[in-house]
C-alpha positions as CSV (number, residue, x, y, z in Angstrom):
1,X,86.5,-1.5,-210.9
2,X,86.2,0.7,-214.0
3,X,87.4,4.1,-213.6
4,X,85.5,7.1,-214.4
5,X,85.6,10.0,-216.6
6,X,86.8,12.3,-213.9
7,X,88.6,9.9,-212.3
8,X,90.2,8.7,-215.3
9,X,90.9,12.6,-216.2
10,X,92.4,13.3,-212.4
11,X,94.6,10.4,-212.8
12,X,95.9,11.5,-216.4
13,X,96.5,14.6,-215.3
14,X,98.5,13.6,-212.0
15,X,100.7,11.6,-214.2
16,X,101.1,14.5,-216.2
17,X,102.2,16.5,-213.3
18,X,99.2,19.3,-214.5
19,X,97.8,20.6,-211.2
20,X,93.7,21.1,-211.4
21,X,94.5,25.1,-211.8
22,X,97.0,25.0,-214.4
23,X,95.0,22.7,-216.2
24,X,91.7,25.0,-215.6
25,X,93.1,27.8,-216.8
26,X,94.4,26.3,-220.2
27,X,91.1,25.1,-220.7
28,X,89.4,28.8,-219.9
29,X,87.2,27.3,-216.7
30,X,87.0,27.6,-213.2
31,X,88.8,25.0,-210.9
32,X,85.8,24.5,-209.1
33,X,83.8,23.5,-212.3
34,X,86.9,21.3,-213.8
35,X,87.1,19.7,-210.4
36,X,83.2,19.0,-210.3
37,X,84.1,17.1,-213.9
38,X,86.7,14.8,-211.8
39,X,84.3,13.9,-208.8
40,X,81.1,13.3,-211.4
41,X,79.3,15.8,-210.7
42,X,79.2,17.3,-213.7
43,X,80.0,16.5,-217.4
44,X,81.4,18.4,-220.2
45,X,80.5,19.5,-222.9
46,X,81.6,17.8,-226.5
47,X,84.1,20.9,-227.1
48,X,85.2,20.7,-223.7
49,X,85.9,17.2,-223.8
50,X,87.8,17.8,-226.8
51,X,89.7,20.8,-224.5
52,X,90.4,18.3,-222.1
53,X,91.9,15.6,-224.6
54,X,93.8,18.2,-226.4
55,X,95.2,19.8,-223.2
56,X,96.5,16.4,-221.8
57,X,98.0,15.3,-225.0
58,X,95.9,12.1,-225.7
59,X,92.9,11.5,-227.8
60,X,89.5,12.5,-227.6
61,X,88.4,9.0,-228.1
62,X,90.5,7.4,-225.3
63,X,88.3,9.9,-222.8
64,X,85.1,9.5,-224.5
65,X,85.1,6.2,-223.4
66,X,84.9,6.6,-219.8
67,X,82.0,8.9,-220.2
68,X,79.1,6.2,-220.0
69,X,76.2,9.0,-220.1
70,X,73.8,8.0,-222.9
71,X,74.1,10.6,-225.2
72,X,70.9,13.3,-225.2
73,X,69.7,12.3,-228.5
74,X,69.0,9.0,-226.9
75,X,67.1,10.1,-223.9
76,X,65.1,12.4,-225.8
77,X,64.1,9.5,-228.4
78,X,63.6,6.6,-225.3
79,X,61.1,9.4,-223.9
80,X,59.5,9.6,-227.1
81,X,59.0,6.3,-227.2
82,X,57.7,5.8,-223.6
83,X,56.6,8.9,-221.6
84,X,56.9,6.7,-218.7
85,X,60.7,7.5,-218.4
86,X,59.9,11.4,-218.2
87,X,57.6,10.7,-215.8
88,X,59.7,8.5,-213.8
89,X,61.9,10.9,-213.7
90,X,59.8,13.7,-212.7
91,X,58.6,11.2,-209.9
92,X,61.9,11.2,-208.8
93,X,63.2,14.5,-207.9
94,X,59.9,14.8,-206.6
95,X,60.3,12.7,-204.1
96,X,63.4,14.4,-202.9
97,X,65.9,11.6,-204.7
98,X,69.5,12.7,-205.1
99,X,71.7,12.0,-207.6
100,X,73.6,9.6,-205.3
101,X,70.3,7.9,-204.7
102,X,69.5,7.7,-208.3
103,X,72.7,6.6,-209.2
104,X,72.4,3.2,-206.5
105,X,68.9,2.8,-207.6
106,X,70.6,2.3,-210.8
107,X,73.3,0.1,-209.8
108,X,70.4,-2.2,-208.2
109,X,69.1,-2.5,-211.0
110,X,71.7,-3.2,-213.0
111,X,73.0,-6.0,-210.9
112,X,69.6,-7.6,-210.6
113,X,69.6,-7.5,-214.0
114,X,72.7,-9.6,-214.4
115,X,71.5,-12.2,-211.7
């Protein structure tokens, strides 16, 4: 299984021996919002990626990576192209979908995809 961005960040930072505070506080966020990051349920920001990469001594590149999230530009340009995904969307939280359910509607798909 591919790891994460959080988890890949947690497991850096365990090997660092950098507890989540220590390593909030260099960064100049709460431990509560870094510890969001590792369990996915947020994402940072460019800068704070580059915080993160900076303050666990490897290289920005190595954790962009694990961050699969298309980037905005390219959610803003596939909803240009077809309203249907805004919609979609919309439709979505709508109906009272979670994150969690979005995320195995996704998966679904994906792996019919691949069949």
């Amino acid at each position: 299984m591919n790891m994460t961005l959080g988890e890949f960040i947690r497991s850096v930072r365990d090997e660092k021996d950098i507890s989540l505070r220590e390593l909030a506080d260099k960064l100049g966020c709460s431990a509560p919002f870094l510890y969001d990051i590792e369990l996915g349920r947020r994402h940072p920001s460019d800068e704070m990626l580059g915080k993160i990469a900076r303050h666990l001594g490897i290289n920005k590149n190595d954790l962009t990576k694990y961050d699969t999230r298309p980037p905005t530009k390219q959610i803003r340009a596939s909803i240009a192209a077809n309203p249907q995904f805004a919609l979609a969307f919309r439709k979505m939280i709508d109906s009272g979908m979670t994150p969690d359910d979005m995320m195995k509607a996704a998966k679904s798909a994906e792996k019919k995809s691949k069949e």
